[in-house]
DOLOTI-967604 format. One record per residue (C-alpha): residue in three letters; chain; x, y, z. Coordinates in Angstrom, 2 decimals. Each point is the difference from the previous one (the first is absolute). Layout:
SITE  rest  kette       xx       yy       zz
SITE   Ala      A        X        Y        Z
...
//
This chain:
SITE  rest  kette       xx       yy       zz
SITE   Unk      A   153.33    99.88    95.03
SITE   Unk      A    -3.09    -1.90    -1.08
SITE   Unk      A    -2.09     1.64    -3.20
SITE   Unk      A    -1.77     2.63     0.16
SITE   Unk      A     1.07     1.61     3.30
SITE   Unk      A     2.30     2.47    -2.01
SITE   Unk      A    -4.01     1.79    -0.87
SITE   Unk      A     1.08    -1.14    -4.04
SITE   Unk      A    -2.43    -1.71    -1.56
SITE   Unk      A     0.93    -3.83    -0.77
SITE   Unk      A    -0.24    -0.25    -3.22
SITE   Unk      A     1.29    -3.56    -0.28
SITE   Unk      A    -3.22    -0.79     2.34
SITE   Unk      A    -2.26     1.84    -1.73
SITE   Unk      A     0.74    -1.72    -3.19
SITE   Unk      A     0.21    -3.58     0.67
SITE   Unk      A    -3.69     0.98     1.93
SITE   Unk      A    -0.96     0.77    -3.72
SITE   Unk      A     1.72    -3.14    -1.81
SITE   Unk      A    -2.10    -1.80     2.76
SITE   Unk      A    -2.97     1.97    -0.86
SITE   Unk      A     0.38    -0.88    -3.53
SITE   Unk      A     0.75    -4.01     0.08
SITE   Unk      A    -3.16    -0.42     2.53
SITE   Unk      A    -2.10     2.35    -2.57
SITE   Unk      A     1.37    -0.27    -3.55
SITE   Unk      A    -2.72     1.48    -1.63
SITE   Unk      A     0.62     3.08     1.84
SITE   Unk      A     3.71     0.50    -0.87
SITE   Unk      A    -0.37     2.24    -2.80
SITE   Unk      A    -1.41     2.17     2.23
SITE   Unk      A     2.69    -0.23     2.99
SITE   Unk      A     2.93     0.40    -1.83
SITE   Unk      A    -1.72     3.52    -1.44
SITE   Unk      A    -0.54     1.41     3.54
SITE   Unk      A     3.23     2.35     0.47
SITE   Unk      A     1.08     0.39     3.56
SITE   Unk      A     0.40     3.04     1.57
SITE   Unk      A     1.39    -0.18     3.35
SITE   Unk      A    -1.87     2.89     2.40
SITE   Unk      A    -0.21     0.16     3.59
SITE   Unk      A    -3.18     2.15     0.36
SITE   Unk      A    -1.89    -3.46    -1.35
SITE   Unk      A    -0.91    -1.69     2.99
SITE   Unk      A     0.43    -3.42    -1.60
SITE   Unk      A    -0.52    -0.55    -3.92
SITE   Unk      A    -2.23     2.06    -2.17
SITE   Unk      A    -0.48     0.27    -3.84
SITE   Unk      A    -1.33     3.06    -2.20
SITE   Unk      A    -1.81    -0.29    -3.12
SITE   Unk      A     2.88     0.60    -2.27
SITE   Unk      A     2.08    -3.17     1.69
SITE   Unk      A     1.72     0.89     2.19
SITE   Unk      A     0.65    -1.87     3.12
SITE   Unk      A     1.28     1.91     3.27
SITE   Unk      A     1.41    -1.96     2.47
SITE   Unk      A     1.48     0.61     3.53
SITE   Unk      A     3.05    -1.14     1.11
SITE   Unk      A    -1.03    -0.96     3.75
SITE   Unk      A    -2.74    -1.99    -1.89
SITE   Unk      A     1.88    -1.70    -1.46
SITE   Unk      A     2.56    -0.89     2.71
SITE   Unk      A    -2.75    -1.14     2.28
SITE   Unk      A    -2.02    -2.28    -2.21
SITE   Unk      A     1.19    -3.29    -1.31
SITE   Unk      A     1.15    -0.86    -3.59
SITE   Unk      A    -3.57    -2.40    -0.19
SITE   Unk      A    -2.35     2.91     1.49
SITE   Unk      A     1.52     2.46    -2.71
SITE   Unk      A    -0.75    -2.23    -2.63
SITE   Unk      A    -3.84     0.38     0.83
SITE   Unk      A     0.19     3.62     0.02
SITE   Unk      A     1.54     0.68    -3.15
SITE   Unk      A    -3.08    -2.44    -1.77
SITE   Unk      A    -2.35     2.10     2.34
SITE   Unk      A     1.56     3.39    -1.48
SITE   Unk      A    -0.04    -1.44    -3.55
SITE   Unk      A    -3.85    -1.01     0.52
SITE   Unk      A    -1.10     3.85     0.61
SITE   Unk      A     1.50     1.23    -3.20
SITE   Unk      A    -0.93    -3.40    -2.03
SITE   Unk      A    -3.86     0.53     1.48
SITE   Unk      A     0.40     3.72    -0.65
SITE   Unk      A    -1.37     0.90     3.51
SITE   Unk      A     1.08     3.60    -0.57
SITE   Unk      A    -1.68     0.84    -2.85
SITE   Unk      A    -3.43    -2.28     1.53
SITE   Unk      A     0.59     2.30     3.26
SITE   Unk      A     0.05     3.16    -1.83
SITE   Unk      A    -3.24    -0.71    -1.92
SITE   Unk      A    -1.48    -1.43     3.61
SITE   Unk      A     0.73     3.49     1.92
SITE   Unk      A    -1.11     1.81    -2.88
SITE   Unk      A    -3.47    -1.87    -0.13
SITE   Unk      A    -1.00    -0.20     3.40
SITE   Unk      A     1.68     3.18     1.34
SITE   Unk      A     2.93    -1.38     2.12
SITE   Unk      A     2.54     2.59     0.85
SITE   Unk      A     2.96    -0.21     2.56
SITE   Unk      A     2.73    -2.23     1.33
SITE   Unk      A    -2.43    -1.84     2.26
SITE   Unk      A    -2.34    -1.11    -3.27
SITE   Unk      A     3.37    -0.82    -1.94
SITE   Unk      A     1.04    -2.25     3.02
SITE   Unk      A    -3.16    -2.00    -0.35
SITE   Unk      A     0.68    -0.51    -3.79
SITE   Unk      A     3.27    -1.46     0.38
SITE   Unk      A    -1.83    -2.06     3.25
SITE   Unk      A    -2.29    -0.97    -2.86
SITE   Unk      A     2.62    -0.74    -2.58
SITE   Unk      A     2.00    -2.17     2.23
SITE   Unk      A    -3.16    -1.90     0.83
SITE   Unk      A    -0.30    -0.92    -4.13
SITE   Unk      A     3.52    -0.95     0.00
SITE   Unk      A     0.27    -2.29     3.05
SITE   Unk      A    -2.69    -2.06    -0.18
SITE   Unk      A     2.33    -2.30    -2.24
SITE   Unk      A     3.62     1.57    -0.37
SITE   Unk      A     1.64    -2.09     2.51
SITE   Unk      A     0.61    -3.57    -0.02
SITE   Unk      A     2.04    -2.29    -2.59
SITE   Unk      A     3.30     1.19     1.02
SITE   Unk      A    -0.60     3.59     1.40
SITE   Unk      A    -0.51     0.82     3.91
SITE   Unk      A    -2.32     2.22     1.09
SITE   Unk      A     1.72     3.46     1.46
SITE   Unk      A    -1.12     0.14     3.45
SITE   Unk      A    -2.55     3.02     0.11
SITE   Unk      A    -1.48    -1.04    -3.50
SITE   Unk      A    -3.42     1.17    -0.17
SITE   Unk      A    -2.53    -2.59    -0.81
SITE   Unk      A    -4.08    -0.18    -0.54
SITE   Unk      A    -0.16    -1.57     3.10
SITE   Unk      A     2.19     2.34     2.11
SITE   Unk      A    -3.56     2.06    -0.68
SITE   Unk      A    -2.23    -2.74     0.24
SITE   Unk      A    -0.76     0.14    -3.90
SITE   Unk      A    -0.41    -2.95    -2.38
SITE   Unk      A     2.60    -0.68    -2.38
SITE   Unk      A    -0.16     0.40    -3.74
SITE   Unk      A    -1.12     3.42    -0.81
SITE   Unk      A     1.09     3.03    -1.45
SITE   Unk      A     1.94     3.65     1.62
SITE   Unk      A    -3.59     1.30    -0.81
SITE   Unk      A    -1.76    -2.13     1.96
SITE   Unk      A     2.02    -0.21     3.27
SITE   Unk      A     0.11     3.88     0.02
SITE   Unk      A    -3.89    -0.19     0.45
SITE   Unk      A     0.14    -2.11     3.01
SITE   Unk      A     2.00     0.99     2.22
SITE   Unk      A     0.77     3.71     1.82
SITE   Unk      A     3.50     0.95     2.13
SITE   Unk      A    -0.28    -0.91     3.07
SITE   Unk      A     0.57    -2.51     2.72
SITE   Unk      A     0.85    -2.85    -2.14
SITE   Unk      A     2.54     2.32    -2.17
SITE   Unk      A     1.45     1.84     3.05
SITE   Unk      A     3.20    -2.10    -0.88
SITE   Unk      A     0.15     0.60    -3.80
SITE   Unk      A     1.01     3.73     0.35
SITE   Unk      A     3.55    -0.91    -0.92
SITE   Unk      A    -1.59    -1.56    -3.16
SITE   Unk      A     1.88     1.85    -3.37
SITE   Unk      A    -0.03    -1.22    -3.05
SITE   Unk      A     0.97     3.03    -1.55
SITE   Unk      A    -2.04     1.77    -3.02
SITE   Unk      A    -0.38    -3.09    -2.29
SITE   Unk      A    -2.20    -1.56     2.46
SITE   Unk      A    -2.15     3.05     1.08
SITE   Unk      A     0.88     2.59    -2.97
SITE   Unk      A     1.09     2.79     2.65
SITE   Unk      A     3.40     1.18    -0.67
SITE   Unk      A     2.55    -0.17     2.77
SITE   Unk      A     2.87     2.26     1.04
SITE   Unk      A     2.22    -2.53    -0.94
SITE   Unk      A    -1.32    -0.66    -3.35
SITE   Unk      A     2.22     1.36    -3.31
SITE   Unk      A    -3.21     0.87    -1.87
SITE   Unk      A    -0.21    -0.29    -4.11
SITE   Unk      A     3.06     1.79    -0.66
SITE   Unk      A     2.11    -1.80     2.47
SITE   Unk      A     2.43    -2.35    -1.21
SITE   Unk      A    -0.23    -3.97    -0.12
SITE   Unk      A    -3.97    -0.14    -0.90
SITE   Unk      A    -1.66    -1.85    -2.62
SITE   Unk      A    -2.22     1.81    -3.14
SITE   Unk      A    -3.54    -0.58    -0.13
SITE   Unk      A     0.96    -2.57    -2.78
SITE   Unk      A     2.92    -1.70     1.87
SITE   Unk      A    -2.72    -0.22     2.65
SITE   Unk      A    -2.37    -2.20    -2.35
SITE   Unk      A     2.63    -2.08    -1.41
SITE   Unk      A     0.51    -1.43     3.40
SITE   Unk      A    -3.24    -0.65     0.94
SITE   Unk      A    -0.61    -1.38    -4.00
SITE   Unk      A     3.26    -2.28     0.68
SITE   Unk      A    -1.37    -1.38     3.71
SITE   Unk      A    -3.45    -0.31    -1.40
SITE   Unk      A     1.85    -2.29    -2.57
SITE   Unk      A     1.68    -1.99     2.28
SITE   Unk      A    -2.90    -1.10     1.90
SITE   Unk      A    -2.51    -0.70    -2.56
SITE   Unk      A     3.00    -2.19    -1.57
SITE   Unk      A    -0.16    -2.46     3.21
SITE   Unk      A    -3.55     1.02     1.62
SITE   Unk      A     0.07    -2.92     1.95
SITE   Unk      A     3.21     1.45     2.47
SITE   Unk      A    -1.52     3.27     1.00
SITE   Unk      A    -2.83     0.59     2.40
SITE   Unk      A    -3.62     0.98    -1.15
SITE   Unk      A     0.32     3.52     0.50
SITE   Unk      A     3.12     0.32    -2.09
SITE   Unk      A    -1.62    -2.12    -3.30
SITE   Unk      A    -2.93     2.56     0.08
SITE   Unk      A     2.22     2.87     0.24
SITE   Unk      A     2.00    -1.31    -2.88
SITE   Unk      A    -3.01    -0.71    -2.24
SITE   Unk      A    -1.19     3.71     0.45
SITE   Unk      A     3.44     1.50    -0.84
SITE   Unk      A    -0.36    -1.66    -3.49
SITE   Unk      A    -3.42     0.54    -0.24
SITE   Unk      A    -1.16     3.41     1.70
SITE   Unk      A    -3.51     0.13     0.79
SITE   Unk      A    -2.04     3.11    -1.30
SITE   Unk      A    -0.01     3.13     1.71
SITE   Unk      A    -3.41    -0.77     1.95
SITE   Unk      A     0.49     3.49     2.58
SITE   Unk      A    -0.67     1.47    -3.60
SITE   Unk      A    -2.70    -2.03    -1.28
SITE   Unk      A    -1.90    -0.02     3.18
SITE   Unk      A     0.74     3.56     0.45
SITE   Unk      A    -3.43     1.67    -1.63
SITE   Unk      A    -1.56    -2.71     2.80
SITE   Unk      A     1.76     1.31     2.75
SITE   Unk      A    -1.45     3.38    -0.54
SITE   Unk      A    -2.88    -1.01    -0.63
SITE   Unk      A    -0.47    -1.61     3.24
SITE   Unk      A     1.47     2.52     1.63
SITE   Unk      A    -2.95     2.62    -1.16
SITE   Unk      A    -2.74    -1.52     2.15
SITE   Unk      A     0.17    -3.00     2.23
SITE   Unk      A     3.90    -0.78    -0.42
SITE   Unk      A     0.76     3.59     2.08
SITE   Unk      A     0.67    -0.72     3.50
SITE   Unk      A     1.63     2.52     3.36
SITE   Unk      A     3.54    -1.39     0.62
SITE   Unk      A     1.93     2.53     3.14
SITE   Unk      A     3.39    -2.41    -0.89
SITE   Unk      A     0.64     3.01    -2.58
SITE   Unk      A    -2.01     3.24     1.46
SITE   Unk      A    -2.07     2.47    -2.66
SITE   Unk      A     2.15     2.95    -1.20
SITE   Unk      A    -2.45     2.18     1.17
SITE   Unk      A     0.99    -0.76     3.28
SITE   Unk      A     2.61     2.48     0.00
SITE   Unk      A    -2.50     2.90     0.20
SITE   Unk      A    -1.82    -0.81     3.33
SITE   Unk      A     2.73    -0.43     2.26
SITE   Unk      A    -0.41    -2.59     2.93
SITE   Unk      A    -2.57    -2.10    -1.72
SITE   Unk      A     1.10    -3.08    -2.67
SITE   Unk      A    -2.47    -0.90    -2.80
SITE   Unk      A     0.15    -2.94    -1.74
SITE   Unk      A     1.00    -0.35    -3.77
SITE   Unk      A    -2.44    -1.66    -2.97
SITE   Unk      A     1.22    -3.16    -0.79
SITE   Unk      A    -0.22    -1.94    -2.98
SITE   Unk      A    -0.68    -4.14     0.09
SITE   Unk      A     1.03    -2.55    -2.26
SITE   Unk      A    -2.55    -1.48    -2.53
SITE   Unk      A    -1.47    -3.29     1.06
SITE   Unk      A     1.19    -2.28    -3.17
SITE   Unk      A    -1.64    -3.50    -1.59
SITE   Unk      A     3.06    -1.60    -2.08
SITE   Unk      A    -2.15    -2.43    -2.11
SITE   Unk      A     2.82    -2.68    -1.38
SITE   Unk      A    -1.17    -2.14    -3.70
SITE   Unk      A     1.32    -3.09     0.55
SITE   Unk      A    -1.64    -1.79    -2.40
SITE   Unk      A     2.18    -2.74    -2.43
SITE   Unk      A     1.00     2.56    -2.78
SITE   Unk      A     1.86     1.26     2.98
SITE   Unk      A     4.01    -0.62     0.56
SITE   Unk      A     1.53    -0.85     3.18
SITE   Unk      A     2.77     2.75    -0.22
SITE   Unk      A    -3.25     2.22    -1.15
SITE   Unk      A    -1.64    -1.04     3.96
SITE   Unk      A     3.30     0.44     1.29
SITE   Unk      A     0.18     4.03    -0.99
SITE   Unk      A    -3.52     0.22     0.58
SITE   Unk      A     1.33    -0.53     3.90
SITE   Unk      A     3.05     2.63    -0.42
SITE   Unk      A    -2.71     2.34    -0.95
SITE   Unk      A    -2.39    -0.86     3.02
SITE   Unk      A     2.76     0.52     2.19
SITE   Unk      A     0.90     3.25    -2.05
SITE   Unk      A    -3.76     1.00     0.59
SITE   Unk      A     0.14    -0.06     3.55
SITE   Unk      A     3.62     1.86    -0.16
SITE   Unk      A    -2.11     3.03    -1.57
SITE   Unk      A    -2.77     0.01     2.46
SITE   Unk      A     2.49     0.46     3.13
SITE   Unk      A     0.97    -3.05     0.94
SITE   Unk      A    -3.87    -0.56     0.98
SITE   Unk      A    -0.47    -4.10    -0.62
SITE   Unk      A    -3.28     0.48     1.39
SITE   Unk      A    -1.07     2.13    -3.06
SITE   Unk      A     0.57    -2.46    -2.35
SITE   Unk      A    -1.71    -3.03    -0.71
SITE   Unk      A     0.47    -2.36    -3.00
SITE   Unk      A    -2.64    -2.20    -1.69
SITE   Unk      A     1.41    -2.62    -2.59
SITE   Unk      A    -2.55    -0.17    -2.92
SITE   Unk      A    -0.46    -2.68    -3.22
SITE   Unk      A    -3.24    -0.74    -1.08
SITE   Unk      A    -1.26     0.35     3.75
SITE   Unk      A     1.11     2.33     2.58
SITE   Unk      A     1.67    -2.28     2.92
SITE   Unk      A     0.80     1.42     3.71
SITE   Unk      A     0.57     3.50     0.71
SITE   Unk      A     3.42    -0.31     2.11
SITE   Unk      A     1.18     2.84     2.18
SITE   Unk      A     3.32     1.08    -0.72
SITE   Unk      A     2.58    -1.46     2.38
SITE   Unk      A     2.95    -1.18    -1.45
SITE   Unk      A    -0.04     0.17    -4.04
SITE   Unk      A     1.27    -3.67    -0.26
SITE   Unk      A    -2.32    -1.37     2.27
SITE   Unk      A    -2.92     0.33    -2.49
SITE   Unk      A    -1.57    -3.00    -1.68
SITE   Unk      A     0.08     1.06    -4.05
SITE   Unk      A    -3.01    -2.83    -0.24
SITE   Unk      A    -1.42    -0.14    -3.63
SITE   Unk      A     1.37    -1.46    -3.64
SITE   Unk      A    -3.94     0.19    -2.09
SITE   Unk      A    -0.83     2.56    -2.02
SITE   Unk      A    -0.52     3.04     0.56
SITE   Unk      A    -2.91     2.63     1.04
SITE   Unk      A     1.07     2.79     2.46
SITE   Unk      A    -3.31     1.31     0.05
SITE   Unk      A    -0.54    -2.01     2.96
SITE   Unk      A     2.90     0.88     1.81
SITE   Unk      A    -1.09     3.80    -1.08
SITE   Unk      A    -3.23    -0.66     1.28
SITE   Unk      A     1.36    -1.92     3.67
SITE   Unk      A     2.93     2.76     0.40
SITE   Unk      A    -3.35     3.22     0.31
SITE   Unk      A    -1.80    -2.54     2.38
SITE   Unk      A     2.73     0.44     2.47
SITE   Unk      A    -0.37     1.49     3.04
SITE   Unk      A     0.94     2.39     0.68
SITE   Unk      A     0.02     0.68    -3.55
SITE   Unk      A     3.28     1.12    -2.31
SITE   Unk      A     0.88     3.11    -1.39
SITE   Unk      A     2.29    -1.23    -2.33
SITE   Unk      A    -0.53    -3.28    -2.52
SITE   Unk      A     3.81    -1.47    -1.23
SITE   Unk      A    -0.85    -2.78    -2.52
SITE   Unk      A     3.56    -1.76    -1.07
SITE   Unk      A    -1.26    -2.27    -2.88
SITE   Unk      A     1.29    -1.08    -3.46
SITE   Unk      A    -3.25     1.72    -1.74
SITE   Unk      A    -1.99    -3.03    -0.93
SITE   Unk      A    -2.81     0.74     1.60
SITE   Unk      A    -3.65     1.58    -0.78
SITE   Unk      A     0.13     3.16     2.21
SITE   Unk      A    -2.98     1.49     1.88
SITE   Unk      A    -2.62     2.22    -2.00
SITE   Unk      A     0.15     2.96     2.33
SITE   Unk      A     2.54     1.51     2.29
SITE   Unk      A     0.16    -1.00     3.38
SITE   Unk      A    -0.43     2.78     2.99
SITE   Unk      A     3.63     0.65     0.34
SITE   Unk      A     2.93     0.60    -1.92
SITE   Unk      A     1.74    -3.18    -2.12
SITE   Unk      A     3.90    -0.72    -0.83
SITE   Unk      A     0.17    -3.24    -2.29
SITE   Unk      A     3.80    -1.05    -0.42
SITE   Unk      A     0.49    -2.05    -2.97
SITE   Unk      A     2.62    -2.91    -0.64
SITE   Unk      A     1.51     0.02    -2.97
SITE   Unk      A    -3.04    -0.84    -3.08
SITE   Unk      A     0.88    -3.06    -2.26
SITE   Unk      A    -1.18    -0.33    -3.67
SITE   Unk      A    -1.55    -3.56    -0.68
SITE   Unk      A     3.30    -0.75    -2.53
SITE   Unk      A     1.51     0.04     3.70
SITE   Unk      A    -2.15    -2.08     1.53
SITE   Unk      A    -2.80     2.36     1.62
SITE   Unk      A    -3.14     0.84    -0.42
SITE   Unk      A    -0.90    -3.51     0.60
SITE   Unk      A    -2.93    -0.18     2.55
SITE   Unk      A    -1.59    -3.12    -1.67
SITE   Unk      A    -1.25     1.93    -3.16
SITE   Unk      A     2.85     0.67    -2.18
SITE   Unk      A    -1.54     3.00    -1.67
SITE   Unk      A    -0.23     1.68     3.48
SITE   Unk      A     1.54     3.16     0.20
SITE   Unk      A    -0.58     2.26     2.95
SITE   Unk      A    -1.46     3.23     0.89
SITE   Unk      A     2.31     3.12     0.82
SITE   Unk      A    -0.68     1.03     3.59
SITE   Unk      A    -2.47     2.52     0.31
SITE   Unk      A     0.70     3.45    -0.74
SITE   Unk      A    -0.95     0.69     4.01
SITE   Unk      A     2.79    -1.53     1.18
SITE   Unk      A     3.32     1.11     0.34
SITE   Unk      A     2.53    -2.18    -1.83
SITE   Unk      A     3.86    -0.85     0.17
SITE   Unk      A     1.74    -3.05    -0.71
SITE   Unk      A     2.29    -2.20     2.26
SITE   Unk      A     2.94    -1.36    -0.84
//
């Protein structure tokens, strides 16, 4: 009798699949070999939950071959990496998604981040995989994003199958053990793997795809929690022109006149300038976090690209790019340094910003009154001139503290 007709699960199969899995992607080992496998047949394929566990059925994995499994145990290893449950939870709870159908489109979405570039190099694509361009989407972007473009329907009709399990949506399961079951990681085991496969790819950056290097250089170096500092923005635009009439979550008042559905307030993202010193007393690595907190920015805001716009600044402003793709922005500068300028440029915008993020070093004159919305200015880290700063042509420069208007915090 051939394996797996017996309805056990083939664990020989299974395994080799993840010694496959983890010579095509060695940078993601770490993480595969702390997946424990529990074998369930209410799964309909293989799904993970946030505490790392990975439920597998045994018809799965009878029907699929050795090469196809390898590609699904990276793609269940990528949710929890990417932490697309906890991103999921803090989607539904900002934009008011509730329901199985919503969490379907989130791990639609999620799959969409993780295809664009999982496959290839020594891993086949499972047949079924969802892809950008199964939904006529552009490749490169982030759960948040997808989510926003695309609606169930026609083009999804075959995706209803699709389950992840609760790491890639956050909704439990009926099959899941929960946090008292046995075989999941701590909240600290959980962060030593990602620390260890963050390690492992900024060791040899040059084997691992794009996506994976920038996901690596924010698990060493978290950006700051911008839902927090843009948070006094966000109700503040939602008090006059940021309210808008959304029925996709209907007014609680609704309940009291039966037959009739009113819509609910709902609250917009602020529209943000990210104004970017890139003068010469700026680093490199300093420009490169800059970008991991752009792409944080736009995290914060809901996923909205199209709110964010980001205008690199020395002693002139330069172009004022639309956010797109974080990487794809030209960081054009090395003079000295005046963000005035870019101050001034950033409120001639149109339509103009609520928000003003400066990421600068601090050697720069500042503006003598506050501009017409609110200001975050992240700081690198300040060097003394026995370091080597404070050099801006005049040795005896040092420069002013950002003005008491702004809001301050300082980036790693």
């Amino acid at each position: 009798m051939t394996p797996g007709t017996t309805g056990a699960l083939d664990l020989d199969k299974l395994f080799a699949a993840r010694l496959h899995a983890a010579r095509a992607r060695p940078y993601l080992a770490t993480a595969l070999f702390a997946l424990h496998t529990v074998e369930s047949r209410r799964v309909p394929t293989m799904g993970v939950d946030r505490y790392w566990r990975c439920y597998v059925s045994p018809a799965f994995v009878a029907r699929t071959s050795e090469e196809e499994l390898a590609g699904v145990w990276v793609h269940e290893v990528s949710h929890l990496l990417r932490d697309h449950h906890g991103r999921s939870d803090r989607v539904a709870r900002e934009r008011g998604l509730t329901g199985p159908g919503e969490r379907l489109r989130m791990n639609i979405a999620a799959d969409c981040e993780i295809n664009d570039d999982v496959f290839g190099d020594g891993l086949v694509r499972p047949e079924g995989a969802v892809r950008p361009g199964t939904l006529g989407l552009s490749e490169g972007q982030l759960m948040e994003d997808y989510l926003r473009q695309f609606r169930l329907g026609p083009y999804t009709e075959g995706l209803a199958w699709l389950d992840c399990g609760s790491g890639a949506d956050g909704l439990e399961r009926e099959w899941d053990l929960g946090p008292d079951g046995a075989y999941g990681l701590s909240a600290q085991e959980r962060d030593a793997v990602r620390f260890r496969v963050a390690q492992g790819i900024t060791g040899r950056p040059g084997h691992t795809p794009e996506g994976w290097q920038r996901w690596a250089e924010e698990a060493f170096h978290p950006p700051q929690p911008w839902r927090e500092l843009l948070g006094a923005a966000v109700r503040s635009a939602a008090s006059g022109a940021g309210e808008d009439y959304t029925y996709g979550r209907p007014s609680r008042r609704s309940a009291g006149m039966p037959g009739v559905v009113l819509p609910s307030l709902r609250r917009k993202p602020p529209r943000v300038s990210v104004v970017i010193d890139t003068s010469g007393s700026v680093s490199d690595a300093e420009l490169g976090s800059a970008l991991l907190e752009v792409a944080a920015i736009s995290r914060a805001v809901g996923g909205r690209r199209d709110l964010v716009s980001v205008l690199p600044c020395d002693a002139s402003a330069r172009v004022v790019h639309p956010l797109c793709r974080a990487e794809g922005i030209p960081l054009v500068g090395g003079g000295g340094t005046d963000l005035r300028t870019g101050f001034a440029k950033a409120l001639r915008t149109q339509p103009r910003p609520d928000v003003i993020v400066v990421l600068t070093d601090g050697q720069t004159p500042w503006p003598s009154s506050q501009p017409a919305c609110r200001t975050v200015v992240g700081l690198f880290p300040r060097r003394d001139a026995g370091d080597g700063g404070w050099d801006e042509d005049d040795p005896d420069y040092v420069p002013d503290s950002p003005p008491a208007w702004a809001r301050v915090v300082d980036i790693g």
